[in-house]
Wavefront OBJ file of the C-alpha trace (Angstrom):
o trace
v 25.685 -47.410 29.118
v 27.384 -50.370 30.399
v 27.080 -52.968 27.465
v 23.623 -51.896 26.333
v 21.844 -52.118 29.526
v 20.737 -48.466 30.583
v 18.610 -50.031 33.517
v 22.681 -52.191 34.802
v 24.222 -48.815 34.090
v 21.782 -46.652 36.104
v 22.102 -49.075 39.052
v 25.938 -48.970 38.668
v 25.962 -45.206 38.645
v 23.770 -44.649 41.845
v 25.626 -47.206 43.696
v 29.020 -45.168 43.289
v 27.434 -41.612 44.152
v 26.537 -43.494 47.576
v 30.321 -43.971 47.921
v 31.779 -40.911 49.422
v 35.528 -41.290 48.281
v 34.852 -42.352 44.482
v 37.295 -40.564 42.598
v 35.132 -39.711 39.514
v 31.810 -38.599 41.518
v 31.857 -35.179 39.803
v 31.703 -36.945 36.515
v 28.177 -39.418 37.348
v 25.280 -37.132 37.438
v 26.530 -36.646 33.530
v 27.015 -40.065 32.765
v 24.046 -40.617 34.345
v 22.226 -37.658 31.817
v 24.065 -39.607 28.666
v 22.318 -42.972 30.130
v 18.569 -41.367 29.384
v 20.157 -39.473 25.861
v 20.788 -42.711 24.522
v 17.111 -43.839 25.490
v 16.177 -40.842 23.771
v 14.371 -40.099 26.998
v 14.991 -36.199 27.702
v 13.001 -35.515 30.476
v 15.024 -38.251 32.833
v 18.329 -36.981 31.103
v 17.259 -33.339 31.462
v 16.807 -34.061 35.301
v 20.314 -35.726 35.936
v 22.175 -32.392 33.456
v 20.155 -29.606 35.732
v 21.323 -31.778 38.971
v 24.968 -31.635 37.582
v 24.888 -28.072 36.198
v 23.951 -26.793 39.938
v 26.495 -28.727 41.507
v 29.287 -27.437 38.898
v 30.329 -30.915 38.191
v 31.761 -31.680 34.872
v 29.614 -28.681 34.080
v 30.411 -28.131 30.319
v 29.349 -31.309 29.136
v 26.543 -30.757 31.432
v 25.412 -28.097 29.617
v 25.744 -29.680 26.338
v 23.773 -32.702 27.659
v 21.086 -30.613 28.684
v 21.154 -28.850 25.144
v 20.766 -32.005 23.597
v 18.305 -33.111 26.115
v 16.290 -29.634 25.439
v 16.531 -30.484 21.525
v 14.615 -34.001 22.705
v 11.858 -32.416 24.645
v 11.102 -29.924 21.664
v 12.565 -26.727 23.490
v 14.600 -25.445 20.649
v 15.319 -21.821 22.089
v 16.483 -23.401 25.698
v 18.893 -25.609 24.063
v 20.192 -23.069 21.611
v 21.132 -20.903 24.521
v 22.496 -24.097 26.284
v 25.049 -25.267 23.328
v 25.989 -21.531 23.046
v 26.709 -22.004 26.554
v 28.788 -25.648 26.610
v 31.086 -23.978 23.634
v 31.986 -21.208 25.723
v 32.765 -23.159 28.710
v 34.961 -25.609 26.468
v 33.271 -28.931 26.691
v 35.181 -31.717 25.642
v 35.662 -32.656 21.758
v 33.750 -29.664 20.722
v 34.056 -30.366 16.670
v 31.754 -33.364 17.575
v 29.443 -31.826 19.846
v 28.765 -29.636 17.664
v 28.008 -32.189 14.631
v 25.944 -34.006 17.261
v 23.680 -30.852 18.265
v 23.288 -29.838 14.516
v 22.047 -33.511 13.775
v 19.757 -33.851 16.560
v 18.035 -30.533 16.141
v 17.451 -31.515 12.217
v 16.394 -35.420 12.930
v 14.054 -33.718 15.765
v 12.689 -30.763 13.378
v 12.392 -33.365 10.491
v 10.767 -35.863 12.467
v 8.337 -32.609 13.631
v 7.536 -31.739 9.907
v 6.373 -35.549 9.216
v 3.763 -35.583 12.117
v 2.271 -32.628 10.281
l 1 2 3 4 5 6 7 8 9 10 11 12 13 14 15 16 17 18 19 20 21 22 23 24 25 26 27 28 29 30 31 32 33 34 35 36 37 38 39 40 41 42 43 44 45 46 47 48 49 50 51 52 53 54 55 56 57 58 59 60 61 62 63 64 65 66 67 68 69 70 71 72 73 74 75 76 77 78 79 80 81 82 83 84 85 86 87 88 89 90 91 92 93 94 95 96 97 98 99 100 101 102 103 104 105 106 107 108 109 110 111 112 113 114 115 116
């Protein structure tokens, strides 16, 4: 997000989709998604992923946000099938990704187990 302030990066974000020659408009719908993943807010980020994964824009990371986002929401067997997915369609910096999906399933599953 743009210095720490989802809500400033949000209204950056929507204000360049409205521009019809930005050069990196396939990339913001994701950007957007990452916005809400930092806010640990899946359902938003989920939203903005599923937007960009119909469109086919920047659609491996797409699908690795939406894993992630999945992972969030407690939908362990949707976002399995979506990081399967996001590996197979080479998203970007894959090593970490996959760190990053690994840790947030076992903070989320851990974090499960203590509400018990």
């Amino acid at each position: 997000s743009i210095n720490g302030d989802p809500k400033r990066a949000v209204a950056i974000y929507e204000g360049l989709m409205d521009e019809k020659d930005y050069k990196y408009s396939n990339k913001l719908r994701c950007e957007m998604g990452n916005v809400y993943l930092k806010e640990y807010d899946g359902e938003s980020a989920l939203k903005w992923f599923n937007d960009s994964i119909e469109r086919h824009e920047d659609y491996a990371n797409a699908l690795g946000g939406a894993a992630i986002a999945n992972v969030l929401l407690g939908h362990y067997e949707e976002a399995e099938k979506l990081y399967k997915l996001a590996i197979v369609h080479n998203i970007d910096n894959p090593v970490d990704f996959i760190k990053y999906y690994k840790g947030t399933v076992a903070l989320q599953k851990d974090e499960f187990i203590k509400k018990l």
